[in-house]
C-alpha positions as CSV (number, residue, x, y, z in Angstrom):
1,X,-61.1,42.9,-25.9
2,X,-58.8,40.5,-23.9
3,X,-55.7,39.5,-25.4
4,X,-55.0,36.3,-26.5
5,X,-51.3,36.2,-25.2
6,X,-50.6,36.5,-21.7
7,X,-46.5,36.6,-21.1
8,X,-47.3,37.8,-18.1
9,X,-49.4,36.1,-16.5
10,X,-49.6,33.9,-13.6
11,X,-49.0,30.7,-15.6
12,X,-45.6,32.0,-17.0
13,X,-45.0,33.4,-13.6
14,X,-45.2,29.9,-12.3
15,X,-42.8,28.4,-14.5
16,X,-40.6,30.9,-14.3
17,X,-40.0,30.5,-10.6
18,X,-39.7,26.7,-10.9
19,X,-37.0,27.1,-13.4
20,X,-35.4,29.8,-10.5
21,X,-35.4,27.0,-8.1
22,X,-34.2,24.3,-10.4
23,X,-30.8,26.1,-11.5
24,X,-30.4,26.7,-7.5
25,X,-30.6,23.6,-6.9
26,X,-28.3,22.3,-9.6
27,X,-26.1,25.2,-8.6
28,X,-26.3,24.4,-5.0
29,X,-25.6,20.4,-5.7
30,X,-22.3,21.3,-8.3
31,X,-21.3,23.2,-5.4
32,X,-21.8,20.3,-3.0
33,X,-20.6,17.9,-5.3
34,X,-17.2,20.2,-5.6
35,X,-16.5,20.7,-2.1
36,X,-16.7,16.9,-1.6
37,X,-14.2,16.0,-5.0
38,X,-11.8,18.8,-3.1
39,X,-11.8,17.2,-0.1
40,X,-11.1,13.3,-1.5
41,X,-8.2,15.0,-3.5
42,X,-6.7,16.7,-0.2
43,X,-3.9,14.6,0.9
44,X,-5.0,12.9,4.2
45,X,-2.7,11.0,6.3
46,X,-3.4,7.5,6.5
47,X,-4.9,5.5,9.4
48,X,-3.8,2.5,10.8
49,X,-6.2,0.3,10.8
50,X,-4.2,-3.2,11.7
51,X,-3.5,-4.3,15.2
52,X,0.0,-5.7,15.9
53,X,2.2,-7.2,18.6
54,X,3.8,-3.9,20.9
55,X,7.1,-5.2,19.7
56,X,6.7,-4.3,16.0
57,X,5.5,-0.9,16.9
58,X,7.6,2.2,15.8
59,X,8.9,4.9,18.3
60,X,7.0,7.3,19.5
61,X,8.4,10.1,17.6
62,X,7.5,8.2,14.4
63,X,3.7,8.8,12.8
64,X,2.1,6.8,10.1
65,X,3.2,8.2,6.9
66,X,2.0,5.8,3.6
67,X,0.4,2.4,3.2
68,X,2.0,0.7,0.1
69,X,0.9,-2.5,-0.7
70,X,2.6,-4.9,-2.4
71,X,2.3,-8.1,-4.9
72,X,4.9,-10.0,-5.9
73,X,7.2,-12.7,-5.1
74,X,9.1,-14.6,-1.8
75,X,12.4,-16.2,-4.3
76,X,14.0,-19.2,-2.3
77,X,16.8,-21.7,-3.8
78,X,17.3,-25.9,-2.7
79,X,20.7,-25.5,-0.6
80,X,22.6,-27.9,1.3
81,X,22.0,-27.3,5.2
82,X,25.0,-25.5,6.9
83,X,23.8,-27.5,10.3
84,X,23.2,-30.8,9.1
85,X,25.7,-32.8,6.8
86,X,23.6,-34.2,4.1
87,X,20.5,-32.3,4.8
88,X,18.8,-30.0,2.1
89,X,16.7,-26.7,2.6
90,X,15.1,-23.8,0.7
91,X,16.9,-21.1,1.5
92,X,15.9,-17.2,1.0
93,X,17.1,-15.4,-1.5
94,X,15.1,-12.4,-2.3
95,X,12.1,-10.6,-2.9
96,X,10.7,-9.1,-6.0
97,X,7.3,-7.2,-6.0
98,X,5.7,-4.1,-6.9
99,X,4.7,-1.6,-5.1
100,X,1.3,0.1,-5.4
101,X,-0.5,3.6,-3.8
102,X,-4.1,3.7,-2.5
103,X,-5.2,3.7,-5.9
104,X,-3.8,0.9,-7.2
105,X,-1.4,2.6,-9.4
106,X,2.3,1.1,-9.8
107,X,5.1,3.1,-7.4
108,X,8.1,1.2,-7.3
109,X,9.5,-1.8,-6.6
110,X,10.6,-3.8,-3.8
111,X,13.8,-5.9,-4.4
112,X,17.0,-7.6,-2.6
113,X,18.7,-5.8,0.2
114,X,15.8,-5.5,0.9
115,X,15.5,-2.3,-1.2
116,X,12.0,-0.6,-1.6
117,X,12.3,1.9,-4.6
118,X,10.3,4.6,-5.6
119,X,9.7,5.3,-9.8
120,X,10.9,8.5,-8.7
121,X,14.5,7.7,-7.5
122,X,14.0,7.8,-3.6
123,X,15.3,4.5,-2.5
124,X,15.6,3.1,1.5
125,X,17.2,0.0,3.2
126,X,16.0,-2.0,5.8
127,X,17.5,-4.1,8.4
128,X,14.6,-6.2,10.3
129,X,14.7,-5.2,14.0
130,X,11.1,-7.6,15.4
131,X,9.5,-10.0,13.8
132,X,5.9,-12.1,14.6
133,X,4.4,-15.4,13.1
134,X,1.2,-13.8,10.5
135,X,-2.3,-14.6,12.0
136,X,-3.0,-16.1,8.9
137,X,-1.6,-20.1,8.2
138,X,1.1,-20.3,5.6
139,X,1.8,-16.7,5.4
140,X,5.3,-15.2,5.4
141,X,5.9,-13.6,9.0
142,X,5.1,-9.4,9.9
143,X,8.1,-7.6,10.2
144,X,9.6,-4.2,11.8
145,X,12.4,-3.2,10.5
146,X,14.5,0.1,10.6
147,X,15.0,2.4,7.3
148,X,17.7,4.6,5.8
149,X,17.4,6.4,2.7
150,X,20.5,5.1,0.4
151,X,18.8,6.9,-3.0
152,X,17.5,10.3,-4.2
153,X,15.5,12.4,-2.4
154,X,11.4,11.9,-3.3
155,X,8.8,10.2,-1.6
156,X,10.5,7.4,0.1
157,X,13.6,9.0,1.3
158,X,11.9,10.4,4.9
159,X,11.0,6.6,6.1
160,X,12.9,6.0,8.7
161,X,10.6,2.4,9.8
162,X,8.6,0.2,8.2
163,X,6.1,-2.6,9.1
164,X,5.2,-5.4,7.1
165,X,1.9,-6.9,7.7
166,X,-1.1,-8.2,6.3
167,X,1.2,-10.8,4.3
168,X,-0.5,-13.5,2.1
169,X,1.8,-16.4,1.1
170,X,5.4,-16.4,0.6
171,X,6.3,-19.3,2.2
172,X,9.1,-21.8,1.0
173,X,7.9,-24.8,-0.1
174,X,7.4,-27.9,2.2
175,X,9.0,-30.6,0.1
176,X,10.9,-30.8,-3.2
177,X,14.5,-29.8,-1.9
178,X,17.2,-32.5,-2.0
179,X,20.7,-33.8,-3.4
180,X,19.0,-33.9,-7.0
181,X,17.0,-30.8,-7.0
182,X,19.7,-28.5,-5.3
183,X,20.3,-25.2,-6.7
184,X,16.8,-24.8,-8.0
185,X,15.0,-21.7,-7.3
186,X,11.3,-21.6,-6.4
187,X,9.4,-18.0,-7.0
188,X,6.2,-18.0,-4.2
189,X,3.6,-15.9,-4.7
190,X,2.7,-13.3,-2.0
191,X,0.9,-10.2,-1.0
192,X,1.9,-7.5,2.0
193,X,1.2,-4.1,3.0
194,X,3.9,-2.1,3.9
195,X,3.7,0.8,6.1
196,X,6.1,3.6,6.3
197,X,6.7,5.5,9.3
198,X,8.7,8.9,9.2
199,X,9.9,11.1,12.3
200,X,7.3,13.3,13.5
């Protein structure tokens, strides 16, 4: 007499196997899928993707080294010209922004001096060396300036140039400076990415 139950037959056989190939194939992808989330997490150096005029180009013993964008603001005041008796401007005065990674996630800050400032105490200075008109209309010029850290060592003290570009805004106003309005301080929105270069 046949038995009823048949464990071992071809029909369990059959399942068995497809179950084999399903946790190798899950086991393959999580490996995949691993391998892929390690290498995103693997610190790359970043690539310059922005053209710019030779004269705001770093040496040649500099490389590419972050790209920290920025949002913020260009601070200008109503002064009375230096070169024209009775003649008002908006003068510079500052700029205050933060300072973002990749991500998106908060850095620093970027302040007079001008200072860029790291949350972990690295500080630099710069002192523009070049400068161009933006490609884009009513944007504050792209910059090359030279670095030196004046703060802790950390992430920023190793710049030694960085290159403003991409800028968004940050003009001073066309109008509103005079006698009556002098001393007032007008806070312009703006955007840039700055990118630091250290020695090779």
């Amino acid at each position: 007499m046949a038995s009823k139950s048949m464990k071992n037959g071809p029909e369990h056989q059959g399942t068995a196997q497809g179950e084999d190939t399903i946790s190798k194939t899950f086991k393959v992808t999580a490996f995949l899928l691993a391998l892929f989330v390690a290498a995103c997490a693997s610190p790359q150096p970043p690539t310059s993707m922005v053209m710019v005029p030779d004269r705001l180009k770093p040496g040649t013993s500099e490389a590419l080294a972050m790209i920290v964008p920025a949002k913020g603001v260009q601070i200008y005041e109503c002064r009375a010209r230096k070169d024209q008796a009775g003649g008002y401007e908006w003068a510079f005065v500052a700029p205050e922004a933060d300072l973002f990674d990749a991500r998106g996630n908060r850095i620093g800050r970027h302040y007079a001096g001008p200072h860029w400032e790291s949350t972990d105490g690295s500080k630099i200075l710069g002192t523009v060396k070049e400068r161009a008109d933006a490609p884009v209309a009513g944007a504050i010029p792209w910059l090359l300036l030279a670095a030196k850290s004046v703060g802790a060592e950390g992430s920023f003290s190793k710049v030694t140039s960085i290159q403003r570009v991409n800028t968004v805004g940050g003009v001073a106003p066309q109008a509103g400076c005079s006698q009556a309005t002098a001393g007032t301080p007008a806070r312009i929105n703006y955007t840039a990415d700055y990118y630091f270069f250290t020695a090779k």
